[in-house]
C-alpha positions, 0 to 999 in steps of 0.5 A: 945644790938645791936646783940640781936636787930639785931638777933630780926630785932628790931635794935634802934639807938645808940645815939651817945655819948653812942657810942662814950663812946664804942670805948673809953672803947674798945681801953682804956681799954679793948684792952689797951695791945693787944698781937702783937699790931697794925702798923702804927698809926690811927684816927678816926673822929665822924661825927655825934658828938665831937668824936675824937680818935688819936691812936697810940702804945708805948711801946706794949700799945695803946696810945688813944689821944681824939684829931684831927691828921694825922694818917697812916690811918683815918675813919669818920663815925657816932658814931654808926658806929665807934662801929660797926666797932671796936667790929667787927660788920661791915666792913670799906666798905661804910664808909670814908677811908683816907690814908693806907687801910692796917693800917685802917684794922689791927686796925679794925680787933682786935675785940675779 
């Protein structure tokens, strides 16, 4: 939705549980197992609603934690803006980013 309504100039917001729901299903499951997984650990804070993603790596598997923590590296944005930035659609650039900028973009960069 959000490439068509972009491609069209329409873009509508997505409310943010919906989004949030988005960055859930991305990390658990359909990047559950990725070839060469990440380092370093990462957080991730919804601004805009109760999101919270602590993810790590165990194992070759990303471990997604619903719960508030000190990772390698963290991002708080809106709901929206975190599932643009994990499917791909949007950069860390002019968002809040805390500690290794380095891990922050590995973890962002996994988008299909």
């Amino acid at each position: 939705r959000l490439d068509a309504e972009s491609a069209s100039g329409t873009p509508t917001p997505v409310d943010p549980s919906v989004a949030i729901d988005g960055v859930d299903e991305f990390y658990g499951e359909i990047l559950a197992n990725p070839g060469e997984p990440p380092s370093g650990s990462f957080h991730m804070h919804q601004t805009d609603g109760d999101g919270e993603f602590m993810l790590t790596v165990a194992d070759g598997a990303i471990v997604v934690a619903h719960e508030h923590g000190k990772g390698d590296a963290a991002v708080r944005a809106t709901g929206e803006e975190l599932l643009e930035l994990v499917w791909g659609r949007r950069s860390l650039e002019g968002l809040e980013v805390f500690g290794d900028r380095a891990v922050a973009e590995n973890w962002t960069s996994l988008a299909p």
